[in-house]
C-alpha positions as CSV (number, residue, x, y, z in Angstrom):
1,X,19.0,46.9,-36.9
2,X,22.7,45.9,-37.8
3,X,24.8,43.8,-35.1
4,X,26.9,47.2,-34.7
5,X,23.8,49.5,-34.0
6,X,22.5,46.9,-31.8
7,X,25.3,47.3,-29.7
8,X,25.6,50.7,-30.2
9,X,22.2,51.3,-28.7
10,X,22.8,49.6,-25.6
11,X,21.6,50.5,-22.3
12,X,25.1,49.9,-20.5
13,X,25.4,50.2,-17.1
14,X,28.3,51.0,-15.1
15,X,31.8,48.5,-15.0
16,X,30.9,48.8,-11.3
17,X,27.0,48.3,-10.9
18,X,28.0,44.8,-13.2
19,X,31.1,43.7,-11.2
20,X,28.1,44.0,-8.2
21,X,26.5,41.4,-9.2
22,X,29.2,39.1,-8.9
23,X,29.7,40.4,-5.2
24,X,33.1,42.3,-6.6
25,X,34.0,45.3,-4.5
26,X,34.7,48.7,-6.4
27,X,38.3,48.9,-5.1
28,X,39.4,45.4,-7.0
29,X,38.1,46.8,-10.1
30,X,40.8,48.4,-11.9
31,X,38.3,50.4,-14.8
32,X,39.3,51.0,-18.6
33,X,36.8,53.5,-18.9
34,X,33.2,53.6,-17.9
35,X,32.1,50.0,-19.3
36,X,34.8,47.3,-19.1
37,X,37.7,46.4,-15.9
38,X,40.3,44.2,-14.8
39,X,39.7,41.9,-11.8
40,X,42.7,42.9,-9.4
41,X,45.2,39.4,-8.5
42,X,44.3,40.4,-5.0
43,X,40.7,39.4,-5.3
44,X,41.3,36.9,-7.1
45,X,43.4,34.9,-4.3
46,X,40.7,35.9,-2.0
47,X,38.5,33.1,-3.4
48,X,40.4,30.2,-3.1
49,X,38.3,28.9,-0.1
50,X,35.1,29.8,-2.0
51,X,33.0,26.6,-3.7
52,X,32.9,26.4,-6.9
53,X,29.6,26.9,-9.3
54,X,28.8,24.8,-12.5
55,X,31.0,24.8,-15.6
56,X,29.0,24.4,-18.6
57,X,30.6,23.9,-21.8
58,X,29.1,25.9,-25.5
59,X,30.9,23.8,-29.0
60,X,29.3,23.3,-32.5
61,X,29.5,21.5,-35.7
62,X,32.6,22.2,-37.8
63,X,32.0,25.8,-39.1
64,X,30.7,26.5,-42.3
65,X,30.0,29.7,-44.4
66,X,26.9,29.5,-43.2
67,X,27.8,30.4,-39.4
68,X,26.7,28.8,-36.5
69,X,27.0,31.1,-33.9
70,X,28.7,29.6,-31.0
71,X,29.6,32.4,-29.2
72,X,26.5,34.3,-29.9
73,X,24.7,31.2,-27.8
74,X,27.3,31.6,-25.2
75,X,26.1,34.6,-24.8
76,X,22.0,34.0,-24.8
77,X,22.5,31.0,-22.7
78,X,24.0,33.4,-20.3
79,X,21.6,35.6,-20.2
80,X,18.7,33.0,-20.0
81,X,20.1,31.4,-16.7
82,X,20.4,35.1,-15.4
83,X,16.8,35.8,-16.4
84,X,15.1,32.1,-14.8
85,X,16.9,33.3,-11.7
86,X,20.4,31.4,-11.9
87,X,23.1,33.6,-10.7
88,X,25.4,33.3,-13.6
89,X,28.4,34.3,-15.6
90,X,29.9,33.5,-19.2
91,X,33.5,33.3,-20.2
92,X,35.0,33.5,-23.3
93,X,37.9,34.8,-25.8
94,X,39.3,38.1,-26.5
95,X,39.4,38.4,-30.3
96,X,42.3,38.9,-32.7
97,X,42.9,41.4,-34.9
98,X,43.9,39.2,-37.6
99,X,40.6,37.4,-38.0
100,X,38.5,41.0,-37.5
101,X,40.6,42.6,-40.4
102,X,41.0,39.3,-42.6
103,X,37.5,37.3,-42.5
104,X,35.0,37.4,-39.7
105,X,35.4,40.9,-39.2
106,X,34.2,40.9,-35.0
107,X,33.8,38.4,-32.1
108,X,31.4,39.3,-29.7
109,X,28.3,37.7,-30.4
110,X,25.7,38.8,-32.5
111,X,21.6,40.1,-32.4
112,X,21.1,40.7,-29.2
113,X,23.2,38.3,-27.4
114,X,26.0,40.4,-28.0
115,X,29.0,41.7,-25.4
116,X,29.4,45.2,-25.1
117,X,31.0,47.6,-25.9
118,X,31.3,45.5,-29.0
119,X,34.1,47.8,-30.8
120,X,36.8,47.9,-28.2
121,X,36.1,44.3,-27.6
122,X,37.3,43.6,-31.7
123,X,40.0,46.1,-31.3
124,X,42.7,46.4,-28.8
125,X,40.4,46.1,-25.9
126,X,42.1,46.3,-22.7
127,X,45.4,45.4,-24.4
128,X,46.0,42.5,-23.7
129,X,47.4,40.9,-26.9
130,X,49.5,43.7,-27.4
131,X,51.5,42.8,-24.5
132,X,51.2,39.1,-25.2
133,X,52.9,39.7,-28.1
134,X,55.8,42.2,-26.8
135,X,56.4,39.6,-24.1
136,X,56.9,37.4,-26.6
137,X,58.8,39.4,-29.4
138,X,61.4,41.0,-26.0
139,X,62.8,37.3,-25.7
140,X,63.0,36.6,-29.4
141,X,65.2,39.7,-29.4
142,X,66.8,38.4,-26.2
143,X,68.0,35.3,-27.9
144,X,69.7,36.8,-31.0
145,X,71.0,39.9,-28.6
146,X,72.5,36.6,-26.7
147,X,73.9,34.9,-29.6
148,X,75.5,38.5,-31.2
149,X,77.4,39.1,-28.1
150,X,79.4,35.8,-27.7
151,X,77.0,33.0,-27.5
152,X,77.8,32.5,-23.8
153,X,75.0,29.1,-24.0
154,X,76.8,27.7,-27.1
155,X,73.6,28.0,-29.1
156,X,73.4,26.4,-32.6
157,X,72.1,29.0,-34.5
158,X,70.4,26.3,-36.8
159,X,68.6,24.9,-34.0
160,X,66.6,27.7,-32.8
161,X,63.4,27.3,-32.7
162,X,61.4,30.1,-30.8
163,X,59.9,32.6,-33.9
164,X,58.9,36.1,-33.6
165,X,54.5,36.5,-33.6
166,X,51.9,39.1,-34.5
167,X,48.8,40.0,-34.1
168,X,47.6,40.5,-37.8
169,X,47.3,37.7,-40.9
170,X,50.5,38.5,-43.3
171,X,51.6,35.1,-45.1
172,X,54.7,37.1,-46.2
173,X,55.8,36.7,-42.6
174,X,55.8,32.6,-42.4
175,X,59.3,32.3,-43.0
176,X,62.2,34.8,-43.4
177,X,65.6,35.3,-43.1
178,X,66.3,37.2,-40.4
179,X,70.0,39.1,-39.4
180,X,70.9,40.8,-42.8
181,X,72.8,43.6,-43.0
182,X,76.6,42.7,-42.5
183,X,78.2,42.0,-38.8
184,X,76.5,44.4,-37.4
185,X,73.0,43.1,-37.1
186,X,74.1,39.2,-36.1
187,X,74.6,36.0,-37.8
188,X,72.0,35.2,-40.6
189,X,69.6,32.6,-40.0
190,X,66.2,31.4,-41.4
191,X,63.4,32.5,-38.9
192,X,59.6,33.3,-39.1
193,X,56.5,35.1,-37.5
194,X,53.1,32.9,-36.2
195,X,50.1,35.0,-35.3
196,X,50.3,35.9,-31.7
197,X,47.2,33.6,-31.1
198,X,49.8,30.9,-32.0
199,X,52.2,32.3,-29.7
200,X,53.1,29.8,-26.7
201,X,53.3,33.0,-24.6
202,X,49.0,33.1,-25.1
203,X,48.9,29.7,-24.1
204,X,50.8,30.0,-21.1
205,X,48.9,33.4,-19.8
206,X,45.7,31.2,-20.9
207,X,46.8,28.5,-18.8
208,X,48.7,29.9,-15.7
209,X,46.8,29.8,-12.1
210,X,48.8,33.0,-11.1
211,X,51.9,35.1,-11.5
212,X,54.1,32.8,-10.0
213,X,52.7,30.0,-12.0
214,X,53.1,32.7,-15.1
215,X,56.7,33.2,-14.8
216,X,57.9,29.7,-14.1
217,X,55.9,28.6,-17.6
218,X,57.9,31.0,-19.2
219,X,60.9,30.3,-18.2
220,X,60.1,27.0,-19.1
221,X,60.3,28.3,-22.9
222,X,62.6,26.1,-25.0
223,X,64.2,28.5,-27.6
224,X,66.9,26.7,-28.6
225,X,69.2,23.6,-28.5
226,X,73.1,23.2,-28.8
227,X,75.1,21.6,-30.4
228,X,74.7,18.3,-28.1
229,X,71.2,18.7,-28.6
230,X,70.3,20.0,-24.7
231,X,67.8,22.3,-24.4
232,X,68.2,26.1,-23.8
233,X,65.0,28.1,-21.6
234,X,63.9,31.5,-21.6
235,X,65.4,31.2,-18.1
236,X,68.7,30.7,-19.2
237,X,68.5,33.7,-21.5
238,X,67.3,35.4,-18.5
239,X,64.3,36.9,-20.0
240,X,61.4,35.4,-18.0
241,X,61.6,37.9,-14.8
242,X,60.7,41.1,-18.0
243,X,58.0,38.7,-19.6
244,X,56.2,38.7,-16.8
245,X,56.6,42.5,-15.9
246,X,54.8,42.8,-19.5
247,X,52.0,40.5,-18.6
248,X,51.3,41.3,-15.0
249,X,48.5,43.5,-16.0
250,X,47.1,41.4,-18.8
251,X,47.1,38.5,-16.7
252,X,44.3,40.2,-14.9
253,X,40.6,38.8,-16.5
254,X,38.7,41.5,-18.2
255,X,35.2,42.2,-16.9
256,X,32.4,43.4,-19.5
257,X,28.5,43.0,-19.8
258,X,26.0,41.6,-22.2
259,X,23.6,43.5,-23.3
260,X,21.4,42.5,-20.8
261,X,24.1,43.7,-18.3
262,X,24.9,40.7,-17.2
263,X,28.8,40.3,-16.4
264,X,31.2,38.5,-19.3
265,X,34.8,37.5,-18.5
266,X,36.7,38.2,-21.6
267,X,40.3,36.9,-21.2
268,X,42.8,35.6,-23.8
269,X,42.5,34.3,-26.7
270,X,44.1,31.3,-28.6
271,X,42.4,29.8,-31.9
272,X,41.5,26.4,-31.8
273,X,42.6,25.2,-35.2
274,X,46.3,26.3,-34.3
275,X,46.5,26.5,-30.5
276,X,44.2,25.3,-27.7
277,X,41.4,27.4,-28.4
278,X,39.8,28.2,-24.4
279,X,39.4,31.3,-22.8
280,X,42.3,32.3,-19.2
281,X,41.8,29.6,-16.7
282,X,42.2,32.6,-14.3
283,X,39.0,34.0,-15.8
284,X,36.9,30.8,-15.5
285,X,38.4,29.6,-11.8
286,X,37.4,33.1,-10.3
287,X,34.4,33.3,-12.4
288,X,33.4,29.6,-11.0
289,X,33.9,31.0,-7.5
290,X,31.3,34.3,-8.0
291,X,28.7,32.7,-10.1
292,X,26.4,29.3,-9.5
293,X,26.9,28.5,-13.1
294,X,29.8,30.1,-15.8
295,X,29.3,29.0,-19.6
296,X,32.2,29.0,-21.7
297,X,32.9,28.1,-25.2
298,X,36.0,26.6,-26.8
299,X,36.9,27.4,-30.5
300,X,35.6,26.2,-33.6
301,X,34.0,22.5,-33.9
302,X,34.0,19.8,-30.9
303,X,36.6,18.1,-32.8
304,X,39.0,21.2,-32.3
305,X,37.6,22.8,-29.2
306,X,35.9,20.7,-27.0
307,X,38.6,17.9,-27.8
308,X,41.5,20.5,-25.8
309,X,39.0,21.9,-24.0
310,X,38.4,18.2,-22.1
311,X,42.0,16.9,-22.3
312,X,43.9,20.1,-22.1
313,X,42.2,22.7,-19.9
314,X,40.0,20.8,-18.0
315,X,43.1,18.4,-17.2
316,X,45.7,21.6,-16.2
317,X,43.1,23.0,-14.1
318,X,41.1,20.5,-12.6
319,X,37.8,21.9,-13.9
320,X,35.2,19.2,-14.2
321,X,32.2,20.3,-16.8
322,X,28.7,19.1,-15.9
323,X,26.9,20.0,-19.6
324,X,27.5,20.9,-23.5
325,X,25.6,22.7,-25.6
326,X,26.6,22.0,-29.4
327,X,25.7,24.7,-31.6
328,X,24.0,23.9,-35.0
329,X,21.8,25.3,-37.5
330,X,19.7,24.5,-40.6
331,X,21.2,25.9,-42.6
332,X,24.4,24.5,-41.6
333,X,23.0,21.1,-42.2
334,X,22.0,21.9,-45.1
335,X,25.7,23.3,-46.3
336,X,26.6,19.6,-45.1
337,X,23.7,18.4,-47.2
338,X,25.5,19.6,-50.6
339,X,23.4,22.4,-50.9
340,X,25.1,26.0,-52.0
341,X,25.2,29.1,-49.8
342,X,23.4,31.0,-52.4
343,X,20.3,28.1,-51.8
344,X,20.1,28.5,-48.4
345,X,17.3,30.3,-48.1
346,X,15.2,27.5,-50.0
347,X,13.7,24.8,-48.3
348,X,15.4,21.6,-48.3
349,X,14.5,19.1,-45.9
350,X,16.1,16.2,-46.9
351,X,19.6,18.3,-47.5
352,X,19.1,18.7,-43.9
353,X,18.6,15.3,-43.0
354,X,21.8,14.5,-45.4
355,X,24.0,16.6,-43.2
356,X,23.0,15.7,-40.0
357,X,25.5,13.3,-39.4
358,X,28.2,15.7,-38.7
359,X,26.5,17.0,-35.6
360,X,25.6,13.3,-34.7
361,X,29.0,13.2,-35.2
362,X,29.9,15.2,-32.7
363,X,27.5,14.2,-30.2
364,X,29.5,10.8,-30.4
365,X,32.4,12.0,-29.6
366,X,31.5,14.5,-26.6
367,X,29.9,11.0,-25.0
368,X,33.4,9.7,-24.4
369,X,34.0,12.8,-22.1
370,X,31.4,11.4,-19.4
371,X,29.5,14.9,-20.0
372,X,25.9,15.2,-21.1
373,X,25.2,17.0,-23.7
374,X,22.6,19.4,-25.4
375,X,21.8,20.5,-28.9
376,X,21.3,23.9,-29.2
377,X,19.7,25.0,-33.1
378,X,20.8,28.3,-33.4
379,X,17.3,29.9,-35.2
380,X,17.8,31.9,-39.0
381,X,14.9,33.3,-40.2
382,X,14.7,31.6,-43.1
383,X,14.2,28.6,-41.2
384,X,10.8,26.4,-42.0
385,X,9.3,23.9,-39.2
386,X,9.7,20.9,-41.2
387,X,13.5,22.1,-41.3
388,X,13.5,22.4,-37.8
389,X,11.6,19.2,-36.9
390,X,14.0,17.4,-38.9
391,X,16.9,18.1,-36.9
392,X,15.1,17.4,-33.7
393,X,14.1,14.0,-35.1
394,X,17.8,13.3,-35.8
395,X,18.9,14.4,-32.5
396,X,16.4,12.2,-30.8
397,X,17.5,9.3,-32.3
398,X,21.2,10.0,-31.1
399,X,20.0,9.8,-27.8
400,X,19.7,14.0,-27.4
401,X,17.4,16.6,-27.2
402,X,17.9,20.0,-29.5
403,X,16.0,22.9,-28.8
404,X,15.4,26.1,-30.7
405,X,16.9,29.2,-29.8
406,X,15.8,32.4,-30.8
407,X,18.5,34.6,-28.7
408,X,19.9,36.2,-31.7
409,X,16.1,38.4,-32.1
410,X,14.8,37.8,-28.7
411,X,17.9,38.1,-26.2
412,X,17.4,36.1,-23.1
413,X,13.6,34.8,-23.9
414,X,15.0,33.1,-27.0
415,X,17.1,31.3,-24.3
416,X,14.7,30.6,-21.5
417,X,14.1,26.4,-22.6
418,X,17.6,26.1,-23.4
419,X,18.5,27.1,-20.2
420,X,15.9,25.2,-17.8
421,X,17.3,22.0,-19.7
422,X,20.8,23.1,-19.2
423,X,19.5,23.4,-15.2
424,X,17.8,20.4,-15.6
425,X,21.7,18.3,-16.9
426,X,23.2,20.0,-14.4
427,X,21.2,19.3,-10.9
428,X,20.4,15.6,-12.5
429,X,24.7,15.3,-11.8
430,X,24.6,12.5,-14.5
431,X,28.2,14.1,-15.7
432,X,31.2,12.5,-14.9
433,X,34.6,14.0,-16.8
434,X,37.1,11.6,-18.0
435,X,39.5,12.8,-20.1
436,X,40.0,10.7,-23.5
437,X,43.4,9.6,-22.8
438,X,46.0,9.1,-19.5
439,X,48.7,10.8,-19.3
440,X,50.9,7.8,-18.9
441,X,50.4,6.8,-22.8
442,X,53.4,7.8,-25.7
443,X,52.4,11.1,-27.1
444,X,52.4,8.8,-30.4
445,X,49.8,6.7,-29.0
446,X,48.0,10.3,-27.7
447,X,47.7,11.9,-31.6
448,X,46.4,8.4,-32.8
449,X,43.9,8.2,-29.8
450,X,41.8,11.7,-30.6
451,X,42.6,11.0,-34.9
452,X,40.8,7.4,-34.6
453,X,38.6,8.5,-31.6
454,X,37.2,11.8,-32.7
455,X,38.5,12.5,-36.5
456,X,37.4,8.9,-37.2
457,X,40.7,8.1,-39.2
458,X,42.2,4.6,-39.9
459,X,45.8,5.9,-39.1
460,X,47.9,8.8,-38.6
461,X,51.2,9.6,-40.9
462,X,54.1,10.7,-39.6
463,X,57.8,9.9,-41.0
464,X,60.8,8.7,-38.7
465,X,61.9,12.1,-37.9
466,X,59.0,12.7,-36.0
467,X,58.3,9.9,-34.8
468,X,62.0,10.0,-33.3
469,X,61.6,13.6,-32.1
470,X,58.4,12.5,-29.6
471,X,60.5,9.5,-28.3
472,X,63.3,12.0,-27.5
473,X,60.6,14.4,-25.6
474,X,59.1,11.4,-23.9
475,X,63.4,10.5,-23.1
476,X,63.4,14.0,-21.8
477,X,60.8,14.1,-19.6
478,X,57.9,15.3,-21.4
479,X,55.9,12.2,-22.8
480,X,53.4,13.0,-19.9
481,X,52.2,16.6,-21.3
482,X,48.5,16.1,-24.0
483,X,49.1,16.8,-27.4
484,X,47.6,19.8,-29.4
485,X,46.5,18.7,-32.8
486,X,46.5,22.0,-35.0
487,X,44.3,20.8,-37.8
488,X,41.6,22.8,-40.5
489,X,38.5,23.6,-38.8
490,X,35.7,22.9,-41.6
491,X,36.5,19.1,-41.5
492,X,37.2,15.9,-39.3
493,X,40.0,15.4,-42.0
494,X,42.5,17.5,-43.2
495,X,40.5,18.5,-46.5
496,X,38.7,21.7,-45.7
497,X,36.7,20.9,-48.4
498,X,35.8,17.5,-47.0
499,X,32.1,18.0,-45.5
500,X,30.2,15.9,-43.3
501,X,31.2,12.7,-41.1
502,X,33.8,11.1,-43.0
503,X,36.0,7.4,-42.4
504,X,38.2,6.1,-44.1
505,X,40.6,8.7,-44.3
506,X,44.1,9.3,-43.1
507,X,45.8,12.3,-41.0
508,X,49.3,13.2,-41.9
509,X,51.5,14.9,-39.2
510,X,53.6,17.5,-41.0
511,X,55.9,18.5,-38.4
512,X,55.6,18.3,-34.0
513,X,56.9,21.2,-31.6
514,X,57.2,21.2,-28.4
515,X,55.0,23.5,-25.9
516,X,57.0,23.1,-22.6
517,X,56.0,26.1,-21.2
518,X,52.3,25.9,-21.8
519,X,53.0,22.2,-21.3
520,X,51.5,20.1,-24.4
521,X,53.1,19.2,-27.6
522,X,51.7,20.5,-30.8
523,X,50.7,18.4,-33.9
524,X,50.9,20.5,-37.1
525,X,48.7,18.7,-39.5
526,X,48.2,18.7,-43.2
527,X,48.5,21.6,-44.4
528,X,47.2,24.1,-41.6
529,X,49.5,27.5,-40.6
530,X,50.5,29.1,-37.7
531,X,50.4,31.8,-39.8
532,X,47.3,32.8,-41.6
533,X,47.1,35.2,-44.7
534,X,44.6,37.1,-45.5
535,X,41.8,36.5,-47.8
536,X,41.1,38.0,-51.8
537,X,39.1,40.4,-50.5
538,X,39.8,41.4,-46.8
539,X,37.6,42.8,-44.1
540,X,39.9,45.6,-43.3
541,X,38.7,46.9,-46.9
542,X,35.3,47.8,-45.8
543,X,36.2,48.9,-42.4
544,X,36.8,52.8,-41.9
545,X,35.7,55.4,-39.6
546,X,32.0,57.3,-41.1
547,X,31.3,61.2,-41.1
548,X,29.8,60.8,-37.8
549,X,33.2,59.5,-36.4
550,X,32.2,56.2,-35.9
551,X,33.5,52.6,-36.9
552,X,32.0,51.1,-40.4
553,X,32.4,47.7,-41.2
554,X,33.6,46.0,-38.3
555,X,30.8,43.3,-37.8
């Protein structure tokens, strides 16, 4: 069977019957139907006092065509702790609408490590980036409504910098001018929309411990300067108090099951390439209090990911992760190796061995964390042993162990020796977190520690203008926040084409904003957008509803 009649054919039990299992008492469930809730704030503060369980961390290679599966292994490793007897949870990202309709076309796992219900989860869900993005869009139109009637903050109009976001890929959106029309409609200015994954607002709900925590981010908003270059808040345009009235319900984690009814936190949901790429700290704090062990994955490859994951999240929150599981496959190696999609089927050992260095790549770098890690090989069927073996041989002689998973056809007992070796990382307490930089160094010095640490680059461009613009932050008060490279996914350069573990090269900074509500600072590299477009052909093409009423195309 397909992914979608997998899912379709699950035996769900009730929202309820899962939030049970996690001790969670009908009344804090606030239910979206029969199979997915909201965890109420109220039960959420009733945890503080509660110990927390083990954090494990799922990453991967940098993504090919080939796929690697990363949150479909979040998803069997969840269920295989469940099934050897482990009380445990998983965590991870709501998905965007862009992506579903543009390329990947779903994001809840896949096989039978899925989330369910599997179509709500790719579509609007519980709602929650709707109102992401209203919060955001109702103080963009704050801020010109501000400006049209008298400019009481003496705003220079060419110095704003907050842009309007939505949820969907158009590349006819990146930048526009905006206030057209005569006097009427304002004072025309260049402007521009980033996808609401982008939005700061995601980050902030992504990154706040509570309401309280959620309002004062956003007022912390810098949407402008004036003309003495001072800063101007989404406090000062008095639009943080409505923001949060928008996000009070999304700010609640959404409670789902896997298909072995096991409960999934799904909350929030910035990309990795463009923004920080982790699930709600809400959703992983309370599930850290319910469960003995919560996995979570962070976007994209280790280099993306893992990277914010460790220096951003984990730093914010005081989370301390005790084990990583890198995603790879075969025939991902073998995509490193040089050979073509269309060959992948073929056996090709030494291909294999010839792209190997990217995970062993990875591996490197997740050592400077303090965390053990695990190497997860994500099974295909066209898989051989020798294939296999090779990887394994590799691993070992980066000081790992990989393991086969087969969760994708066999659910939890494709899972079960991942999971005792996850156990095994975890009650050996060998971790111990460090994050790769202090927050005391330049935010300069930040961008060329994780370029020459983890992209392996011999030095990072950036002209005077930026360079000047992070000493003026730093002047300001902000040189302490981590930096947020946003950076192509499918390379440790700025070449998406670029394959493997490459040196040598160099990583130009196009342009640096400033986060101050979610509190980091943004690197915009090469030539990645905050605004994707959508691809030749797009996903939405294929995608309709069938003659028996039901969604085609959507995974």
């Amino acid at each position: 069977m397909s992914d979608i009649e997998i899912a379709r054919a699950a035996n769900k039990k009730p929202i309820q019957e899962v939030g049970a299992k996690l001790d969670i008492p009908n009344e804090h469930l606030l239910p979206f139907g029969h199979d997915k809730a909201k965890v109420s704030e109220e039960f959420i503060r009733s945890l503080s006092e509660k110990k927390n369980g083990h954090l494990v961390l799922v990453t991967a290679i940098n993504p090919t065509p080939a796929g690697e599966g990363k949150t479909t292994t979040t998803v069997g490793l969840g269920d295989g702790l469940n099934a050897i007897g482990k009380k445990a949870a998983i965590c991870i990202r709501e998905a965007s609408l862009g992506p579903c309709f543009g390329m990947k076309g779903g994001a809840a796992g896949g096989g039978y490590a899925q989330v369910v219900p599997m179509e709500e989860m790719n579509l609007h869900f519980t709602g929650d980036f709707h109102a992401i993005t209203s919060a955001h869009n109702l103080l963009a139109a704050m801020l010109d409504n501000h400006i049209y009637w008298g400019n009481e903050l003496d705003i220079d109009i060419r110095r704003v910098v907050y842009r309007r976001v939505m949820d969907m890929n158009d590349r006819a959106l990146r930048q526009i001018v905006c206030n057209l029309g005569g006097v009427a409609n304002g004072f025309p200015r260049e402007a521009g929309f980033d996808i609401t994954v982008a939005s700061e607002v995601m980050a902030i709900l992504c990154l706040a411990t509570d309401l309280a925590d959620l309002e004062r981010r956003l007022g912390d908003i810098i949407v402008a300067y004036r003309r003495d270059r001072t800063p101007v808040y989404a406090r000062d345009i008095k639009a943080d108090g409505a923001m949060t009235v928008l996000l009070q319900q999304a700010m609640q984690p959404n409670l789902v099951q896997t298909l072995e009814n096991n409960p999934a936190f799904v909350h929030g949901g910035p990309f990795a390439n463009i923004a920080h790429g982790c699930n709600s700290v809400v959703a992983t704090t309370t599930a850290l209090k319910l469960a003995d062990y919560v996995v979570t994955e962070a976007g994209f490859g280790a280099d993306l990911g893992a990277e914010k994951f460790m220096n951003i999240k984990c730093r914010k929150a005081g989370l301390k992760p005790e084990a990583v599981v890198i995603v790879a496959t075969v025939r991902a190696m073998k995509m490193n190796g040089g050979v073509d999609k269309a060959d992948l089927g073929e056996e090709n050992v030494s291909a294999v061995e010839k792209g190997c260095p990217n995970l062993g790549r990875h591996i490197e770098n997740l050592k400077q964390f303090g965390v053990p890690s695990v190497v997860a090989i994500n099974h295909f069927v066209t898989d051989t042993d020798a294939e296999v073996q090779a990887v394994k041989d590799f691993v070992a002689s980066q000081g790992a162990e990989a393991i086969l998973c087969k969760h994708w056809a066999d659910g939890s007992k494709g899972t079960t020796e991942l999971a005792n070796k996850v156990v095994e990382i975890v009650e050996g307490g060998t971790a111990n977190y460090t994050p790769l930089y202090p927050d005391e160094m330049p935010l300069f010095e930040k961008m060329e520690t994780i370029a020459k640490r983890i992209y392996r680059a011999d030095e990072v461009l950036a002209d005077s203008k930026i360079r000047k613009q992070l000493r003026d932050w730093e002047d300001q008060g902000y040189g302490h926040l981590p930096v947020c490279m946003a950076k192509t996914q499918y390379s440790f350069t700025t070449d998406p084409n670029r394959r493997g573990a490459p040196t040598g090269h160099s990583l130009p900074i196009r342009e640096v904003r400033l986060s101050a509500g979610a509190g980091f600072v943004v690197a915009v590299c090469g030539e990645i957008m905050t605004m994707p477009g959508l691809p030749r052909v797009p996903s939405a093409e294929a995608i309709c509803i069938n003659d028996d009423g039901l969604i085609d195309g959507l995974f």
